[in-house]
mmCIF file of the N, C-alpha and C atoms, coordinates in Angstrom:
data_MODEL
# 
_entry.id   MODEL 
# 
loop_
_atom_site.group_PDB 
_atom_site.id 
_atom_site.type_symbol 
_atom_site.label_atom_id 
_atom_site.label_alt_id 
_atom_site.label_comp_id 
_atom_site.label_asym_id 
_atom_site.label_entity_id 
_atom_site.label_seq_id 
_atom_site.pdbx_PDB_ins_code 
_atom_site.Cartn_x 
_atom_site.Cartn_y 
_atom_site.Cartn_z 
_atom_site.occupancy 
_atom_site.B_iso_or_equiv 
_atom_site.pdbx_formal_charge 
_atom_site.auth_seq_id 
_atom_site.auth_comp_id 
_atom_site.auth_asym_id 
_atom_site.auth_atom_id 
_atom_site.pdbx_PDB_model_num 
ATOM 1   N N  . UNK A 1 1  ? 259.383 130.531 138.615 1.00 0.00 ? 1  UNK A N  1 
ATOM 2   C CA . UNK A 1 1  ? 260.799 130.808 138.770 1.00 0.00 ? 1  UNK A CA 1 
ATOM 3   C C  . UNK A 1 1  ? 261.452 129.777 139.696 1.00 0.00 ? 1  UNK A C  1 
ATOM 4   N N  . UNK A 1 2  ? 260.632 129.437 141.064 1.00 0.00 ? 2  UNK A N  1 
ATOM 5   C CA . UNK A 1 2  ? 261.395 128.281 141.865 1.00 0.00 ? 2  UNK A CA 1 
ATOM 6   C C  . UNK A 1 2  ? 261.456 127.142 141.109 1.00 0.00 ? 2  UNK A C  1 
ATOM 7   N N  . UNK A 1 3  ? 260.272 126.400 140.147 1.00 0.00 ? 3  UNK A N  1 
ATOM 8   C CA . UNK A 1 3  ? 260.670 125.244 139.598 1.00 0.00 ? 3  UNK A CA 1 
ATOM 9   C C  . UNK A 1 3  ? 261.912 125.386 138.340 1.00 0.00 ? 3  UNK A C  1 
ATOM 10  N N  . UNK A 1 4  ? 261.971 126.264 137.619 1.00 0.00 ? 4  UNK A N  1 
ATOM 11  C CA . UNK A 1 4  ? 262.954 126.390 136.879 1.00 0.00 ? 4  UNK A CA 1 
ATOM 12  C C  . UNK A 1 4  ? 264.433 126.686 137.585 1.00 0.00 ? 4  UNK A C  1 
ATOM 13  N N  . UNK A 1 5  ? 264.878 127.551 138.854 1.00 0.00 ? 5  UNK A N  1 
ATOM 14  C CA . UNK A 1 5  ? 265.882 126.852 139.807 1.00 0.00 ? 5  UNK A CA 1 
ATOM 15  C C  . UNK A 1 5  ? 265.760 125.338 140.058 1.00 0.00 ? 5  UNK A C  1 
ATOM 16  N N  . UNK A 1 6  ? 265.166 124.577 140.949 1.00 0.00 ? 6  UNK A N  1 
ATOM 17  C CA . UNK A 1 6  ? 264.956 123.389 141.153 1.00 0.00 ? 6  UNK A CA 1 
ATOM 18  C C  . UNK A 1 6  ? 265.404 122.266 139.633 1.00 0.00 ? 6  UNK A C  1 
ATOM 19  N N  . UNK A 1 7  ? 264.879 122.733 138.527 1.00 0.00 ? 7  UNK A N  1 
ATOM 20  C CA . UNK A 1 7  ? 265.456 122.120 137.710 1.00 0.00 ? 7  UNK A CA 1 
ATOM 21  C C  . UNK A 1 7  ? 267.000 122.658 137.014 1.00 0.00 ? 7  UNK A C  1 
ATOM 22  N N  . UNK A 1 8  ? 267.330 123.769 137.273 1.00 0.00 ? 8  UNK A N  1 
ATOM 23  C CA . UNK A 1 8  ? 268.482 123.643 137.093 1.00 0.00 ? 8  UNK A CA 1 
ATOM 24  C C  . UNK A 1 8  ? 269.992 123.205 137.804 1.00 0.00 ? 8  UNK A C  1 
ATOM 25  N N  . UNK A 1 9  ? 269.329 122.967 139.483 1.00 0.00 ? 9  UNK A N  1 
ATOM 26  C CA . UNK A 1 9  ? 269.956 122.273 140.394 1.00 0.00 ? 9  UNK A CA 1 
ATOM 27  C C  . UNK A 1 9  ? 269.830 121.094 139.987 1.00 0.00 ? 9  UNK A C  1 
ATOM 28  N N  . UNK A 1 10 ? 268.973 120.383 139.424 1.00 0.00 ? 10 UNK A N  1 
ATOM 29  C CA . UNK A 1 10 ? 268.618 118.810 139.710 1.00 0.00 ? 10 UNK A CA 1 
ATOM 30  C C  . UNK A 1 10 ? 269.844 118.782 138.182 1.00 0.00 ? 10 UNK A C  1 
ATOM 31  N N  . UNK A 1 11 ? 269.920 119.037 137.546 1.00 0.00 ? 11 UNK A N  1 
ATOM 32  C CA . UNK A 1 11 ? 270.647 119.418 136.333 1.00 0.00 ? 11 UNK A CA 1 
ATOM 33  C C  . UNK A 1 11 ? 272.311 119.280 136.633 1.00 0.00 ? 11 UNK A C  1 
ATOM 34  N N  . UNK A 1 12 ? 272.344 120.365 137.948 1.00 0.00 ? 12 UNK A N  1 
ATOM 35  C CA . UNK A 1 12 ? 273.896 120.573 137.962 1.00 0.00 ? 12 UNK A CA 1 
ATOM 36  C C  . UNK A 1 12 ? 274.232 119.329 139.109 1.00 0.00 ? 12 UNK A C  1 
ATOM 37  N N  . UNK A 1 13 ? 273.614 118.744 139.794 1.00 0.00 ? 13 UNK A N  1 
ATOM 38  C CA . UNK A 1 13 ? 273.616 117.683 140.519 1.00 0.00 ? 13 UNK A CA 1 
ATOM 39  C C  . UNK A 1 13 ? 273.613 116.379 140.017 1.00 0.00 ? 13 UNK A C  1 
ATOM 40  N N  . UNK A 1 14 ? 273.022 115.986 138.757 1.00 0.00 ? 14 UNK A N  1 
ATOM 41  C CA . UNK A 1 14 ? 272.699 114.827 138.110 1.00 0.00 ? 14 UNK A CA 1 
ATOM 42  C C  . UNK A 1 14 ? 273.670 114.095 138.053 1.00 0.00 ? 14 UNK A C  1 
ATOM 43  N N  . UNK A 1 15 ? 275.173 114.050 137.560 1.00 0.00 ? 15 UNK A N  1 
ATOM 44  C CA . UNK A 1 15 ? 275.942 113.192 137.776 1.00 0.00 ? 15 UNK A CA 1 
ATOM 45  C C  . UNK A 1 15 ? 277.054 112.945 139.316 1.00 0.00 ? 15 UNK A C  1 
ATOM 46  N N  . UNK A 1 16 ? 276.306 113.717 140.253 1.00 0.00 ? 16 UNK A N  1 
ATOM 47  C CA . UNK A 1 16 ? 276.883 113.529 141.226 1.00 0.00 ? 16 UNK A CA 1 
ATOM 48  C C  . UNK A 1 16 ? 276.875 112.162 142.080 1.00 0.00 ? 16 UNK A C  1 
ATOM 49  N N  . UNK A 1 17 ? 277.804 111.601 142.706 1.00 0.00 ? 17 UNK A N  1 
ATOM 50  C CA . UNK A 1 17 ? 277.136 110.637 143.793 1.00 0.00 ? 17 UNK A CA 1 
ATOM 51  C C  . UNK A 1 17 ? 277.610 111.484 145.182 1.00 0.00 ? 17 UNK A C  1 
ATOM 52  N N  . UNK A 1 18 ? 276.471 111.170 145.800 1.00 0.00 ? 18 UNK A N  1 
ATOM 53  C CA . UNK A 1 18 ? 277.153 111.445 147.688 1.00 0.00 ? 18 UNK A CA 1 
ATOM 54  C C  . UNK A 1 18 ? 275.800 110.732 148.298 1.00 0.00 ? 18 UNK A C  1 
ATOM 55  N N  . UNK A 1 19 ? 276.246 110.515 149.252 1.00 0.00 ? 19 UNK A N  1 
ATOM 56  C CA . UNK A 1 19 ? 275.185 109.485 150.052 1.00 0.00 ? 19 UNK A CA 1 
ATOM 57  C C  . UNK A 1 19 ? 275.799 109.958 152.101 1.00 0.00 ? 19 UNK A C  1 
ATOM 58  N N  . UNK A 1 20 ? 274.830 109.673 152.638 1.00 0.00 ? 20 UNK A N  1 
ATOM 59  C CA . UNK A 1 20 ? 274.954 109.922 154.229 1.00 0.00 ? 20 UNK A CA 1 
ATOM 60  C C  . UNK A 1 20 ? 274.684 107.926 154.275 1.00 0.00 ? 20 UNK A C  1 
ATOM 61  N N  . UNK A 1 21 ? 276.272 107.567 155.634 1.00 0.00 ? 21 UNK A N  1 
ATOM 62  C CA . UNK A 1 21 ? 275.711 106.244 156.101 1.00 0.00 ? 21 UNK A CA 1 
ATOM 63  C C  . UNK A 1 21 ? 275.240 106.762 157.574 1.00 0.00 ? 21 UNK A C  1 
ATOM 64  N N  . UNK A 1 22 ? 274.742 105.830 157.937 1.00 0.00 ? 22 UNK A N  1 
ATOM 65  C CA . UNK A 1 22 ? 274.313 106.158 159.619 1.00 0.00 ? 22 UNK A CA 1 
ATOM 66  C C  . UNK A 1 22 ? 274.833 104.709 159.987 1.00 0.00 ? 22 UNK A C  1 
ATOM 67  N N  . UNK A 1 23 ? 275.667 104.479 160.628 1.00 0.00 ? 23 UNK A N  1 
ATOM 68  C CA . UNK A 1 23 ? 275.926 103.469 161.064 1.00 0.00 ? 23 UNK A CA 1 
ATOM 69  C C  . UNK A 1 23 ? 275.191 103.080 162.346 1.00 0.00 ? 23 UNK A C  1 
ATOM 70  N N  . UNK A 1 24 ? 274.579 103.840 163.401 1.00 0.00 ? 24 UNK A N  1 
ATOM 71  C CA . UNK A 1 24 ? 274.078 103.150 164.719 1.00 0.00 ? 24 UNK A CA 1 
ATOM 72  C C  . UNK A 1 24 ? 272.873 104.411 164.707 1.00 0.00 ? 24 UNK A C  1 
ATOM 73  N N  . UNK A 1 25 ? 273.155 105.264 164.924 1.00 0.00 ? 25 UNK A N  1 
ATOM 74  C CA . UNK A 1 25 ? 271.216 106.000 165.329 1.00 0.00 ? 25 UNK A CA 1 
ATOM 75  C C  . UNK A 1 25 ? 271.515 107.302 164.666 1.00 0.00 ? 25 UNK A C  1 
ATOM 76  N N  . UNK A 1 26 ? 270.032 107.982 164.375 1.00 0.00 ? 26 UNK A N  1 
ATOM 77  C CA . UNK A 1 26 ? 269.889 109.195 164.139 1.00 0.00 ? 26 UNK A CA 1 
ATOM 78  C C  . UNK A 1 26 ? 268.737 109.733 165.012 1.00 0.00 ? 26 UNK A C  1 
ATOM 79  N N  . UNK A 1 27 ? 268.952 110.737 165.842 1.00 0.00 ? 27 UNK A N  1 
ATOM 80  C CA . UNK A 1 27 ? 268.330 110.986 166.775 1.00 0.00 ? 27 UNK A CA 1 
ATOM 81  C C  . UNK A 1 27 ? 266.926 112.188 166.464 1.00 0.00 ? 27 UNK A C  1 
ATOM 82  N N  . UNK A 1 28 ? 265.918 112.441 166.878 1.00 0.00 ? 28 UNK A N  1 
ATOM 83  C CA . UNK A 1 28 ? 264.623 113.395 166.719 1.00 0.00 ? 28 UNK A CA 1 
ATOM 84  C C  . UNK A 1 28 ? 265.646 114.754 166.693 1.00 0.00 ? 28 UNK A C  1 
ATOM 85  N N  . UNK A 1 29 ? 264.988 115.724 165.098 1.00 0.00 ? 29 UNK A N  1 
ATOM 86  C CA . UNK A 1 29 ? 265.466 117.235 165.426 1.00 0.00 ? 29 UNK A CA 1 
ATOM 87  C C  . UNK A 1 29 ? 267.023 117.079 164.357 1.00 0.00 ? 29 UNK A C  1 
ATOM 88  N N  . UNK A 1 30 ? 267.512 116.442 163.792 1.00 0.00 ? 30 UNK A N  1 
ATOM 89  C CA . UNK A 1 30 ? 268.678 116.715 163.549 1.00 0.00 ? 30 UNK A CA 1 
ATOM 90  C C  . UNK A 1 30 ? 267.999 116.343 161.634 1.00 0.00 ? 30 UNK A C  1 
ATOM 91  N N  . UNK A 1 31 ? 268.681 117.247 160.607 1.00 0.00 ? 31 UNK A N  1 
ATOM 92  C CA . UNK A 1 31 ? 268.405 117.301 159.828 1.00 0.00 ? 31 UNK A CA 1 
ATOM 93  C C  . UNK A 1 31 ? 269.551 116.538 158.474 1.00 0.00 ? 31 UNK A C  1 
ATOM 94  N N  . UNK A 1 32 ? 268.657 115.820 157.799 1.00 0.00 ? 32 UNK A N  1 
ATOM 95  C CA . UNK A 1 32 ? 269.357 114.913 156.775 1.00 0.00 ? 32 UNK A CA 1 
ATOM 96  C C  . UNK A 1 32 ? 269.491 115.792 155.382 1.00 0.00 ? 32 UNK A C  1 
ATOM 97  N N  . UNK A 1 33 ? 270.629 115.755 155.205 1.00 0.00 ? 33 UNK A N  1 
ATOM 98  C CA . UNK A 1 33 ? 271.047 116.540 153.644 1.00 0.00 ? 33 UNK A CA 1 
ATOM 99  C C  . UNK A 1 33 ? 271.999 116.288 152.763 1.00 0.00 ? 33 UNK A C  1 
ATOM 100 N N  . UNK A 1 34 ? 271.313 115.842 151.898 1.00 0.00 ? 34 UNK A N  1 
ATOM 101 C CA . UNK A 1 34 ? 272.483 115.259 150.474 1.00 0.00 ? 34 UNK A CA 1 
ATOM 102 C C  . UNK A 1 34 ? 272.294 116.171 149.358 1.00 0.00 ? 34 UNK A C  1 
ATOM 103 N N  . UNK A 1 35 ? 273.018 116.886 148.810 1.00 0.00 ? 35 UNK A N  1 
ATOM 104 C CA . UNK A 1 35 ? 272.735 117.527 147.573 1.00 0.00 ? 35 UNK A CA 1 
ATOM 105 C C  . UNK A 1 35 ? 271.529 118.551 147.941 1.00 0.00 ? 35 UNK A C  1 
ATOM 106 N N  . UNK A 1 36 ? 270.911 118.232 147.177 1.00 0.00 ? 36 UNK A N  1 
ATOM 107 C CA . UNK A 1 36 ? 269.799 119.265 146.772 1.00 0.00 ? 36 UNK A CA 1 
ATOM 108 C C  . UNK A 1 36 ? 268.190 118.701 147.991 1.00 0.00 ? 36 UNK A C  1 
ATOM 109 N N  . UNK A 1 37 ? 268.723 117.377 148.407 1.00 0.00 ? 37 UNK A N  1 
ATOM 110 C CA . UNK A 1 37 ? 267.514 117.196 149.376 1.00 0.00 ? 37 UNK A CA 1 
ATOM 111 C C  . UNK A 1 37 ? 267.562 116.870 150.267 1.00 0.00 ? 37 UNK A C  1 
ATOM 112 N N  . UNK A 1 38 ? 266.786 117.342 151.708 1.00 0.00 ? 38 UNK A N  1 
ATOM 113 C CA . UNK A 1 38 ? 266.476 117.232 153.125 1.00 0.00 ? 38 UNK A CA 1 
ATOM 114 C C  . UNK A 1 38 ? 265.365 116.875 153.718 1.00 0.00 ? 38 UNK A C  1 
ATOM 115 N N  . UNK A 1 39 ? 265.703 115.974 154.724 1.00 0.00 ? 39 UNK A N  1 
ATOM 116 C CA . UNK A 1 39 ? 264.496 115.672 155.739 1.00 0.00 ? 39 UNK A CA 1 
ATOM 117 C C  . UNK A 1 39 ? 264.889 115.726 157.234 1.00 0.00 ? 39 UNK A C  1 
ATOM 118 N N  . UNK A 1 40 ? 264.012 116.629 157.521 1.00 0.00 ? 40 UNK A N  1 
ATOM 119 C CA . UNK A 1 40 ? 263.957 116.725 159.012 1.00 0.00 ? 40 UNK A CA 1 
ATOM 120 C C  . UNK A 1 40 ? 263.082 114.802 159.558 1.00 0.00 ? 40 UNK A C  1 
ATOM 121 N N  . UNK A 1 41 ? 264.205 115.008 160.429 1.00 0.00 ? 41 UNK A N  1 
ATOM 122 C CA . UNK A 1 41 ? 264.171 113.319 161.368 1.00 0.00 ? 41 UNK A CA 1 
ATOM 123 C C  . UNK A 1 41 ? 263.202 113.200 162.682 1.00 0.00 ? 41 UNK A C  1 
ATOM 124 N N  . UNK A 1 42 ? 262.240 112.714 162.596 1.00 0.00 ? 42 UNK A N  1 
ATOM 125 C CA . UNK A 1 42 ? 261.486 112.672 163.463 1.00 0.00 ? 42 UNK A CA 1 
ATOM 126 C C  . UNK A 1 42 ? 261.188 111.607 164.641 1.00 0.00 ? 42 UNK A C  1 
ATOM 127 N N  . UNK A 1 43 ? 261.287 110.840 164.211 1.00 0.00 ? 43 UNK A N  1 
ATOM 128 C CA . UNK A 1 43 ? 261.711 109.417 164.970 1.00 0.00 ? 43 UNK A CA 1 
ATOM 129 C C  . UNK A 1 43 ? 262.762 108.857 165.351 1.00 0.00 ? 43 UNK A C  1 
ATOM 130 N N  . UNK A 1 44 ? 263.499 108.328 166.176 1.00 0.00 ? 44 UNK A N  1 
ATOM 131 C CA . UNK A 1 44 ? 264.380 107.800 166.278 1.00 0.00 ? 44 UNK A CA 1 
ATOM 132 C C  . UNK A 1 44 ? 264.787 106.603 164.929 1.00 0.00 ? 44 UNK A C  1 
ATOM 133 N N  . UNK A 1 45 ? 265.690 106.583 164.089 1.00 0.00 ? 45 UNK A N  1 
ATOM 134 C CA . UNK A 1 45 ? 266.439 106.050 163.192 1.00 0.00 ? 45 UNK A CA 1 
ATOM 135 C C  . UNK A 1 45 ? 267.414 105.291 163.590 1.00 0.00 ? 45 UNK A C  1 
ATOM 136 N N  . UNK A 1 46 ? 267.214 103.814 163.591 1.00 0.00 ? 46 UNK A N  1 
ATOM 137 C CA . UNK A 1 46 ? 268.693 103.014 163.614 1.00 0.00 ? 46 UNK A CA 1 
ATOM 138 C C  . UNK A 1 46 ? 269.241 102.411 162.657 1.00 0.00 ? 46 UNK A C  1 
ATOM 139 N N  . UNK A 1 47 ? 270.580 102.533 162.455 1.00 0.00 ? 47 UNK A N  1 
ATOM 140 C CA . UNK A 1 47 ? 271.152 101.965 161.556 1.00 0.00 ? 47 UNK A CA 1 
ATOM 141 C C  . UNK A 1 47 ? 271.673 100.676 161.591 1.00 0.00 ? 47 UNK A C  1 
ATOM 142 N N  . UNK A 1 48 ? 272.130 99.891  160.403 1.00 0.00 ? 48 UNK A N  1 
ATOM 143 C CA . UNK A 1 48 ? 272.992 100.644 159.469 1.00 0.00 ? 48 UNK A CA 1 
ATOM 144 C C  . UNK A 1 48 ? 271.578 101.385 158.183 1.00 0.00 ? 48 UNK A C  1 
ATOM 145 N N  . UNK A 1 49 ? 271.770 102.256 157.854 1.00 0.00 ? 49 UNK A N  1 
ATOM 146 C CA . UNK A 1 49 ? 271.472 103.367 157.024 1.00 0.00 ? 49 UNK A CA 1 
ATOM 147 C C  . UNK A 1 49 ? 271.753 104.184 155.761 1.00 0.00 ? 49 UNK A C  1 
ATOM 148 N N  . UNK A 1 50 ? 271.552 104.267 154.739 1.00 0.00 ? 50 UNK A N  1 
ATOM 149 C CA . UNK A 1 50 ? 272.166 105.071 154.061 1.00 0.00 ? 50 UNK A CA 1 
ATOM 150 C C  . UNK A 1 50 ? 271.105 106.065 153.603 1.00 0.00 ? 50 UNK A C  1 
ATOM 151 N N  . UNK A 1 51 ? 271.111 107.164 153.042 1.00 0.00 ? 51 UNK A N  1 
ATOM 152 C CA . UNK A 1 51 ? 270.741 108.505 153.032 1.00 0.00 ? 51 UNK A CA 1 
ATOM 153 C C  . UNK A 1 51 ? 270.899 108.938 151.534 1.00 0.00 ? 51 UNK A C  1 
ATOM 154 N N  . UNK A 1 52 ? 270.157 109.163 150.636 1.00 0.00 ? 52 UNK A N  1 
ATOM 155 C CA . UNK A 1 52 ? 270.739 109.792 149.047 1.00 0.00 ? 52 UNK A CA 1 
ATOM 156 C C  . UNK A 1 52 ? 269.515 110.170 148.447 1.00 0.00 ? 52 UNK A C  1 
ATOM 157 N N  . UNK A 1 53 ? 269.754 110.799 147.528 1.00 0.00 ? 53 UNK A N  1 
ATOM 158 C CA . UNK A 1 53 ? 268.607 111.945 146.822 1.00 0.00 ? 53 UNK A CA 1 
ATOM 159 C C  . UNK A 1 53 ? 269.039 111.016 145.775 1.00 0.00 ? 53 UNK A C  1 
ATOM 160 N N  . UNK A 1 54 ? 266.754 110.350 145.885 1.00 0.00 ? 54 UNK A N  1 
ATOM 161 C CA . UNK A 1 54 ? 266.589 109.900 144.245 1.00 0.00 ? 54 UNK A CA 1 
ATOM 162 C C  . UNK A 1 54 ? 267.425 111.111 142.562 1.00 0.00 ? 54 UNK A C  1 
ATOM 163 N N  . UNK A 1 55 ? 267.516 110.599 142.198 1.00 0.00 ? 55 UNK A N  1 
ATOM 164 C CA . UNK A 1 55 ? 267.925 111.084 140.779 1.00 0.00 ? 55 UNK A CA 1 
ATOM 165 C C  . UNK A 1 55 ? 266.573 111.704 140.338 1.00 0.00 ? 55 UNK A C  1 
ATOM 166 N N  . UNK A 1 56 ? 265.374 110.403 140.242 1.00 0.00 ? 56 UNK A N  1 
ATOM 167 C CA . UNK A 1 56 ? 263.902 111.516 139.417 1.00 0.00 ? 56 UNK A CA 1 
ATOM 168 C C  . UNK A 1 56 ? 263.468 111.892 139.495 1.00 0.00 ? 56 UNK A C  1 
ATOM 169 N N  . UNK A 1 57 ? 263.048 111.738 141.411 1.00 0.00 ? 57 UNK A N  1 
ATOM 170 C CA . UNK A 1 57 ? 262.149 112.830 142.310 1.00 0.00 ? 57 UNK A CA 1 
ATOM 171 C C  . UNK A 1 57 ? 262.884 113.693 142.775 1.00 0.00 ? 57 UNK A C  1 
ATOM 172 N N  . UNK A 1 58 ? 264.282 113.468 143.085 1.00 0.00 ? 58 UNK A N  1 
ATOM 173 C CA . UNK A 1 58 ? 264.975 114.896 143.559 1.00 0.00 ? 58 UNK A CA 1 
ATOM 174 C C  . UNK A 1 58 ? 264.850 114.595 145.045 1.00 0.00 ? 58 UNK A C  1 
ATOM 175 N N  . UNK A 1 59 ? 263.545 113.458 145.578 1.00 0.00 ? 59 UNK A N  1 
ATOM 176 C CA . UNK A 1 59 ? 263.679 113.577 147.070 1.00 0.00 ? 59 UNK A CA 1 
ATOM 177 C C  . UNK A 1 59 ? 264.514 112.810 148.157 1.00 0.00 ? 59 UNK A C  1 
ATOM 178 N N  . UNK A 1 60 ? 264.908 112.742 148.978 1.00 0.00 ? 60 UNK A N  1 
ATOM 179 C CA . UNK A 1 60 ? 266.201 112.140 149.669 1.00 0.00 ? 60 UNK A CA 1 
ATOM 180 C C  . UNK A 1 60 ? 265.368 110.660 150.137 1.00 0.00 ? 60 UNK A C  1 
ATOM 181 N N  . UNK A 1 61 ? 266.143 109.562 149.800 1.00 0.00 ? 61 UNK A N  1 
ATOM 182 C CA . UNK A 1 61 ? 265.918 108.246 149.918 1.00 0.00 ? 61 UNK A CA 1 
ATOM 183 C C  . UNK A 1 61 ? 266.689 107.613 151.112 1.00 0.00 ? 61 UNK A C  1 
ATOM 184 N N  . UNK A 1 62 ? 265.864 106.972 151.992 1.00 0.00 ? 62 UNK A N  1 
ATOM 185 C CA . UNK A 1 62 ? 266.206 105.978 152.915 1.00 0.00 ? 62 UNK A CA 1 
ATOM 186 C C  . UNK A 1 62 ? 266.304 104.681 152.523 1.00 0.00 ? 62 UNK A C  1 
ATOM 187 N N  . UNK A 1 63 ? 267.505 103.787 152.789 1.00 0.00 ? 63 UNK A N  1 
ATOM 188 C CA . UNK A 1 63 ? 267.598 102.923 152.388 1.00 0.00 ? 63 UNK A CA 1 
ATOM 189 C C  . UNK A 1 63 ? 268.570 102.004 153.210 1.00 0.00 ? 63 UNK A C  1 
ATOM 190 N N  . UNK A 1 64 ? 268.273 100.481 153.824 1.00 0.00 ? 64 UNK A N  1 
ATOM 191 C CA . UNK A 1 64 ? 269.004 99.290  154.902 1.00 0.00 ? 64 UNK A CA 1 
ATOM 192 C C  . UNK A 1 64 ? 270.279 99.057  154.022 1.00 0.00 ? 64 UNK A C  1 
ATOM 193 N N  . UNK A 1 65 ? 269.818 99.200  152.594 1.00 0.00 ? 65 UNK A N  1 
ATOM 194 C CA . UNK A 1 65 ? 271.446 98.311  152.059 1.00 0.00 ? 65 UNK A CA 1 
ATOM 195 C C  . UNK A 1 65 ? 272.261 98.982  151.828 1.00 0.00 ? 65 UNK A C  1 
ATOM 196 N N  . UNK A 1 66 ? 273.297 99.037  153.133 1.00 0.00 ? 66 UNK A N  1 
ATOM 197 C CA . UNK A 1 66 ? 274.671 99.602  153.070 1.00 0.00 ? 66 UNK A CA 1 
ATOM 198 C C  . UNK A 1 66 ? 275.608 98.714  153.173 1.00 0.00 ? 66 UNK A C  1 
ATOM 199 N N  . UNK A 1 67 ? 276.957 99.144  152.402 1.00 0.00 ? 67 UNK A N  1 
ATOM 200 C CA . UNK A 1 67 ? 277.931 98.492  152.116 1.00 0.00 ? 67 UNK A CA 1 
ATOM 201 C C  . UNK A 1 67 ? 279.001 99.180  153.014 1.00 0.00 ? 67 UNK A C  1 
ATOM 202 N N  . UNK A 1 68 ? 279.224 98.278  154.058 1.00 0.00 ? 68 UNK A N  1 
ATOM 203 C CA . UNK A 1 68 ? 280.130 98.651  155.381 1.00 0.00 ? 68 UNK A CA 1 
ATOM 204 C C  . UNK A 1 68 ? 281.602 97.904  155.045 1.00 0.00 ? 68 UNK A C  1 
ATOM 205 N N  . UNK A 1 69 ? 282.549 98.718  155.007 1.00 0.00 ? 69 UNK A N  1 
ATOM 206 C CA . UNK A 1 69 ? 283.516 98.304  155.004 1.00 0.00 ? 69 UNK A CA 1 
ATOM 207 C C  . UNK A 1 69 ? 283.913 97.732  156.108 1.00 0.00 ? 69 UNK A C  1 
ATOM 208 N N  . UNK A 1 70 ? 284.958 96.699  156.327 1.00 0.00 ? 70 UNK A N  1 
ATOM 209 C CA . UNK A 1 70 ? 285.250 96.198  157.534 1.00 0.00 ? 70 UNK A CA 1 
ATOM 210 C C  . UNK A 1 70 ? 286.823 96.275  157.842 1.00 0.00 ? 70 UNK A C  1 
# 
């Protein structure tokens, strides 16, 4: 029953975009959430940063290449 929720979230989420930037730090204890996926932060994180839930795993992706407006 949970994987058939899980796939019907990943479903109603699929054409979404949203993304987290971190521009300077993310500190131990504070929790990352885009859509349908989260990670608790354990290390100190510096940015720049961006934050987004793969599309095929469903799991939330860390990633340096952010596009900073100026």
């Amino acid at each position: 029953m949970e994987d058939k929720a899980k796939a019907l979230r990943r479903e109603m989420y699929a054409g979404k975009e949203a993304r987290i930037t971190i521009l300077n730090m993310v500190y131990p204890g504070v929790t990352l959430r885009v859509l349908d996926a989260q990670m608790a932060v354990e290390q100190p994180l510096l940015g720049p940063l961006a934050a987004y839930q793969d599309k095929i795993t469903g799991a939330l992706t860390l990633t340096s290449e952010v596009a900073i407006n100026s």
